[in-house]
N, C-alpha and C positions, 0 to 999 in steps of 0.2 A: 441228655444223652451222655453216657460216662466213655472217657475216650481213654483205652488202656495206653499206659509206655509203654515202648518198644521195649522189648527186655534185653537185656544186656549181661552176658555171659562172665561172670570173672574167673572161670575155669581157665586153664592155660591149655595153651593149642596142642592135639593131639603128640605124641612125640616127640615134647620138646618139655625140657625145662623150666619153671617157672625162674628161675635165675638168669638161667641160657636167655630165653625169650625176652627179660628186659633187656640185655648186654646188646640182644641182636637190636632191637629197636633204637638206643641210644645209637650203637656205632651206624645205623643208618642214617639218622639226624645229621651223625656228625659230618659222615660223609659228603652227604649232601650240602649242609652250610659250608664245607670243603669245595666243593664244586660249583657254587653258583656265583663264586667272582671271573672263573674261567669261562661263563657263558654269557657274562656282559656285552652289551653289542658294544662291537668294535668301532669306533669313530673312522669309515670310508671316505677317501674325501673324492665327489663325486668328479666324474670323466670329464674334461675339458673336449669340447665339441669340436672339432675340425677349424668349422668358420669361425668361430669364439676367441681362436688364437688371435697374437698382435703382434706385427698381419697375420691375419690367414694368408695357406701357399697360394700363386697365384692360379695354380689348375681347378683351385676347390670354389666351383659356383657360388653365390650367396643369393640370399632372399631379401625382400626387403629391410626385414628387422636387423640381420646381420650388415646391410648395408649398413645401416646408421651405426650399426656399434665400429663398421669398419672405418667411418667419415670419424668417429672420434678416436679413432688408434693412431690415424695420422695425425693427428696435432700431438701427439704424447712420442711421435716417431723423433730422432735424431739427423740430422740436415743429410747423413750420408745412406742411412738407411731407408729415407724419402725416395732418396735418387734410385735407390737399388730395386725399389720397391717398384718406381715408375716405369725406369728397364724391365723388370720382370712381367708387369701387366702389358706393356708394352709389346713385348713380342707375345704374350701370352692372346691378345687383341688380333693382332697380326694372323695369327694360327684359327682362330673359332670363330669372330665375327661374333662374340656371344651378346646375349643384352647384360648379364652379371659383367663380364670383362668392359664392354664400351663403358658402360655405370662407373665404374672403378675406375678406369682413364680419364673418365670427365672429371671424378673426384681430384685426379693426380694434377690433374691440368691447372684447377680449377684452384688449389695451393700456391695463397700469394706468398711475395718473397722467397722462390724455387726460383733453379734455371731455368725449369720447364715450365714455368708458368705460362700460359694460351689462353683464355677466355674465350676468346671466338673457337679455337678450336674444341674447346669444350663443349659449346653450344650446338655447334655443329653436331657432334656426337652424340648431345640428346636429343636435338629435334630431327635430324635424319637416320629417324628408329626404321629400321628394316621391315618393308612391307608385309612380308608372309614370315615370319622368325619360324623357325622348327618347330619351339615348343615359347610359345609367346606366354609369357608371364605379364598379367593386366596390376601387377601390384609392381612391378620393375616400372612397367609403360607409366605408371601414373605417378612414381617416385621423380622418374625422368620429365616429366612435366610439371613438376612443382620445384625442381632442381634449376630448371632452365628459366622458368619464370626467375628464381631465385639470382641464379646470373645474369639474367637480362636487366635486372634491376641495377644489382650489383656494379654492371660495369656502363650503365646510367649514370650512376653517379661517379665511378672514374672517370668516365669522361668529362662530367662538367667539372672536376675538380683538375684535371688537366686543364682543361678550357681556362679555368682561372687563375691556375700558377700561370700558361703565357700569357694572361691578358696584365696579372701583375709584373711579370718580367719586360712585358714591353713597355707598361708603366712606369718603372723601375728604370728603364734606359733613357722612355723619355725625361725622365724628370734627371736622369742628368748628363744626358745632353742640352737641357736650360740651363743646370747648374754652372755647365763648363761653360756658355755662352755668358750667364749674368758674372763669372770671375771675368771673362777676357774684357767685359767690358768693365769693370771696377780699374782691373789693370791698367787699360788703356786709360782711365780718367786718373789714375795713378801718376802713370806718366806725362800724361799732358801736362800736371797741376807741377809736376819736374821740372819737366821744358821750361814753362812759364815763370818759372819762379825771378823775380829779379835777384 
Protein backbone atom coordinates (compact mmCIF):
# COMPACT_ATOMS: atom_id res chain seq x y z
CA UNK A 1 0.00 0.00 0.00
CA UNK A 2 1.61 3.40 -1.16
CA UNK A 3 1.02 6.00 1.57
CA UNK A 4 0.88 9.58 -0.13
CA UNK A 5 2.66 12.83 2.04
CA UNK A 6 0.74 15.17 3.19
CA UNK A 7 1.38 17.95 0.73
CA UNK A 8 2.71 21.03 1.96
CA UNK A 9 1.93 24.31 0.35
CA UNK A 10 5.10 26.74 -0.08
CA UNK A 11 2.70 29.46 -1.61
CA UNK A 12 2.46 32.38 1.02
CA UNK A 13 -0.77 33.08 2.72
CA UNK A 14 -3.46 34.89 0.91
CA UNK A 15 -2.76 38.63 1.42
CA UNK A 16 0.26 38.78 2.69
CA UNK A 17 3.72 39.08 1.66
CA UNK A 18 6.17 36.57 1.26
CA UNK A 19 8.67 38.91 3.23
CA UNK A 20 5.88 40.39 5.49
CA UNK A 21 4.94 36.84 6.48
CA UNK A 22 8.43 35.68 7.50
CA UNK A 23 9.00 39.10 9.67
CA UNK A 24 5.56 38.30 11.18
CA UNK A 25 6.55 34.67 12.06
CA UNK A 26 10.16 35.66 13.56
CA UNK A 27 8.71 38.58 15.64
CA UNK A 28 6.11 36.09 17.06
CA UNK A 29 9.06 33.68 18.07
CA UNK A 30 10.58 36.47 19.60
CA UNK A 31 7.87 37.58 21.33
CA UNK A 32 7.09 34.78 22.87
CA UNK A 33 10.77 33.64 24.04
CA UNK A 34 10.14 37.32 25.42
CA UNK A 35 7.36 36.19 27.50
CA UNK A 36 7.91 32.94 28.77
CA UNK A 37 10.48 33.87 31.75
CA UNK A 38 7.32 36.22 32.94
CA UNK A 39 5.22 32.99 33.14
CA UNK A 40 7.63 31.03 35.48
CA UNK A 41 5.84 29.79 38.42
CA UNK A 42 6.30 31.95 41.13
CA UNK A 43 8.03 30.21 44.31
CA UNK A 44 4.65 30.58 47.04
CA UNK A 45 5.62 29.80 50.21
CA UNK A 46 2.75 27.86 51.45
CA UNK A 47 0.08 29.32 54.42
CA UNK A 48 1.17 28.44 57.94
CA UNK A 49 -1.86 26.63 59.57
CA UNK A 50 -3.35 28.24 62.59
CA UNK A 51 -2.43 25.36 64.95
CA UNK A 52 1.07 25.00 63.15
CA UNK A 53 2.04 28.30 64.76
CA UNK A 54 4.77 28.36 68.14
CA UNK A 55 2.28 28.42 70.18
CA UNK A 56 -0.77 28.37 68.66
CA UNK A 57 -3.49 31.18 70.16
CA UNK A 58 -4.86 29.56 73.02
CA UNK A 59 -8.69 29.89 71.49
CA UNK A 60 -7.51 27.72 68.45
CA UNK A 61 -8.67 23.82 69.20
CA UNK A 62 -5.97 21.14 68.25
CA UNK A 63 -5.96 17.65 67.09
CA UNK A 64 -4.08 15.11 67.99
CA UNK A 65 -1.08 15.45 65.51
CA UNK A 66 -0.98 19.38 66.29
CA UNK A 67 -0.93 18.26 69.96
CA UNK A 68 2.42 16.60 69.59
CA UNK A 69 3.87 19.40 67.35
CA UNK A 70 2.50 21.64 70.28
CA UNK A 71 4.32 19.29 73.21
CA UNK A 72 7.47 20.11 71.02
CA UNK A 73 7.02 24.03 70.79
CA UNK A 74 7.22 24.12 74.35
CA UNK A 75 10.55 22.82 74.93
CA UNK A 76 11.92 25.39 72.22
CA UNK A 77 9.56 28.07 74.39
CA UNK A 78 11.63 30.80 76.60
CA UNK A 79 11.05 30.46 80.67
CA UNK A 80 8.73 33.76 80.39
CA UNK A 81 6.75 32.79 77.35
CA UNK A 82 6.18 29.12 79.16
CA UNK A 83 4.57 31.27 81.90
CA UNK A 84 2.55 33.35 79.59
CA UNK A 85 1.61 30.62 77.68
CA UNK A 86 0.36 28.63 80.93
CA UNK A 87 -1.82 31.83 82.02
CA UNK A 88 -3.31 31.99 78.77
CA UNK A 89 -4.37 28.12 78.50
CA UNK A 90 -5.15 28.64 81.75
CA UNK A 91 -8.05 30.88 81.67
CA UNK A 92 -8.60 29.68 78.20
CA UNK A 93 -9.54 25.95 80.49
CA UNK A 94 -11.41 27.98 82.76
CA UNK A 95 -13.93 29.36 79.91
CA UNK A 96 -14.53 25.90 77.68
CA UNK A 97 -13.90 22.91 79.96
CA UNK A 98 -12.66 21.66 76.34
CA UNK A 99 -10.59 18.25 75.95
CA UNK A 100 -7.92 20.25 73.33
CA UNK A 101 -7.67 23.09 76.31
CA UNK A 102 -7.50 20.37 79.44
CA UNK A 103 -4.67 18.45 76.83
CA UNK A 104 -2.73 21.53 76.79
CA UNK A 105 -2.78 22.28 80.67
CA UNK A 106 -1.80 18.80 81.53
CA UNK A 107 1.15 19.42 78.86
CA UNK A 108 1.86 23.07 80.90
CA UNK A 109 1.61 21.28 84.15
CA UNK A 110 3.36 18.44 83.28
CA UNK A 111 6.87 21.07 82.32
CA UNK A 112 9.49 20.08 84.74
CA UNK A 113 11.65 22.96 86.27
CA UNK A 114 8.38 25.63 85.70
CA UNK A 115 6.78 27.37 88.73
CA UNK A 116 3.75 25.66 87.78
CA UNK A 117 4.92 22.45 87.55
CA UNK A 118 1.84 19.80 89.24
CA UNK A 119 2.16 16.29 88.23
CA UNK A 120 -0.86 15.27 90.15
CA UNK A 121 -2.65 17.93 88.95
CA UNK A 122 -1.86 17.06 85.51
CA UNK A 123 -2.99 13.54 85.96
CA UNK A 124 -6.00 14.63 87.40
CA UNK A 125 -6.94 16.38 84.20
CA UNK A 126 -6.33 13.44 82.10
CA UNK A 127 -7.92 10.83 83.89
CA UNK A 128 -11.09 12.89 84.85
CA UNK A 129 -11.99 13.23 81.04
CA UNK A 130 -15.60 14.63 81.04
CA UNK A 131 -18.37 11.95 80.83
CA UNK A 132 -20.54 13.21 77.86
CA UNK A 133 -17.89 16.10 76.18
CA UNK A 134 -19.91 17.89 73.34
CA UNK A 135 -18.12 16.68 70.60
CA UNK A 136 -15.81 13.93 72.11
CA UNK A 137 -12.76 13.41 70.13
CA UNK A 138 -11.62 9.34 70.52
CA UNK A 139 -8.08 10.45 69.19
CA UNK A 140 -7.70 13.37 72.18
CA UNK A 141 -9.43 10.50 74.84
CA UNK A 142 -6.70 8.10 73.68
CA UNK A 143 -3.70 10.82 73.51
CA UNK A 144 -4.91 11.52 77.15
CA UNK A 145 -4.47 7.91 78.14
CA UNK A 146 -1.05 7.23 76.93
CA UNK A 147 -0.08 10.76 78.29
CA UNK A 148 -1.23 9.72 81.79
CA UNK A 149 0.15 6.35 81.61
CA UNK A 150 3.35 8.42 80.67
CA UNK A 151 3.13 10.64 83.94
CA UNK A 152 2.16 7.90 86.20
CA UNK A 153 5.26 6.32 85.35
CA UNK A 154 7.10 9.44 85.39
CA UNK A 155 6.50 10.47 88.62
CA UNK A 156 7.04 6.67 89.89
CA UNK A 157 10.22 7.27 89.54
CA UNK A 158 10.24 10.81 91.23
CA UNK A 159 9.18 9.45 93.69
CA UNK A 160 11.67 6.79 94.50
CA UNK A 161 14.29 9.07 93.55
CA UNK A 162 13.03 11.47 96.26
CA UNK A 163 12.79 8.39 98.58
CA UNK A 164 16.40 8.09 98.10
CA UNK A 165 17.90 11.48 98.34
CA UNK A 166 15.98 11.27 102.17
CA UNK A 167 17.20 7.92 102.85
CA UNK A 168 20.79 9.30 101.71
CA UNK A 169 20.33 12.42 103.79
CA UNK A 170 19.37 10.60 106.85
CA UNK A 171 22.46 8.50 106.12
CA UNK A 172 24.48 11.43 105.70
CA UNK A 173 23.39 12.69 109.35
CA UNK A 174 23.75 9.45 110.70
CA UNK A 175 27.13 8.96 109.82
CA UNK A 176 27.95 12.02 111.34
CA UNK A 177 26.41 12.28 114.13
CA UNK A 178 29.12 8.84 114.81
CA UNK A 179 31.54 11.13 113.36
CA UNK A 180 31.04 13.74 116.12
CA UNK A 181 30.62 10.92 118.75
CA UNK A 182 34.04 8.93 117.61
CA UNK A 183 35.96 12.95 117.79
CA UNK A 184 34.38 13.49 121.38
CA UNK A 185 35.70 10.33 122.31
CA UNK A 186 39.36 10.68 120.80
CA UNK A 187 39.16 14.07 122.54
CA UNK A 188 38.38 12.85 125.74
CA UNK A 189 41.37 10.03 125.50
CA UNK A 190 43.19 13.13 124.55
CA UNK A 191 42.79 14.48 127.58
CA UNK A 192 42.96 12.04 129.88
CA UNK A 193 46.46 10.76 128.37
CA UNK A 194 47.10 15.09 129.59
CA UNK A 195 45.84 14.60 132.87
CA UNK A 196 47.84 11.72 133.41
CA UNK A 197 50.99 12.73 132.13
CA UNK A 198 53.67 12.69 135.02
Amino acid sequence: MNVRPFPVSNAPARGVKPGLAGMLALGAVLALSAALPACAPIAVRPAVSAAAQCPPRPEIPLGTRDMLRYHACLDRLPAADAAAQYAAVSRQFAQTNGESDRIKLALLLARPDTPFHDTPAALKLLKEWPEAPRASSTGLRDLAGVLAMLLEGQQHSDDEVTDLKKALAAEKARSAYLQDKIDAVKNLETDMKQEYRP
